[in-house]
C-alpha positions, 0 to 999 in steps of 0.5 A, a space after each residue: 644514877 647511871 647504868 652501868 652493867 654491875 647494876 644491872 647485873 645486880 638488878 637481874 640477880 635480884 629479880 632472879 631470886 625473887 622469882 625463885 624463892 616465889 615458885 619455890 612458894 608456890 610449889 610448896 603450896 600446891 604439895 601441901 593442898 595434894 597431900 592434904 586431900 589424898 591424906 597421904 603424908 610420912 606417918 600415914 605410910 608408917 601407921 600411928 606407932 605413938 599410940 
């Protein structure tokens, strides 16, 4: 196989969504811990109106 700049283009554009979809992970991950400790979430700020 030889490389030719669509495959490597296409090689790049791979890696870059990986990479992406990778932090977008990893964000959601640190939001989560945060808002798990401070106990700070949507129906914290509203109070318990389903009781």
């Amino acid at each position: 196989m030889y490389l030719d700049a669509v495959v490597i283009a296409g090689i790049v554009t791979v890696l870059l969504m990986v990479g992406f979809f990778v932090g977008v992970g990893v964000f959601v991950m640190k939001d989560s811990k945060h808002h798990k400790e401070g106990g700070h979430g949507a129906h914290a700020k509203h109070g318990n109106r389903h009781a």
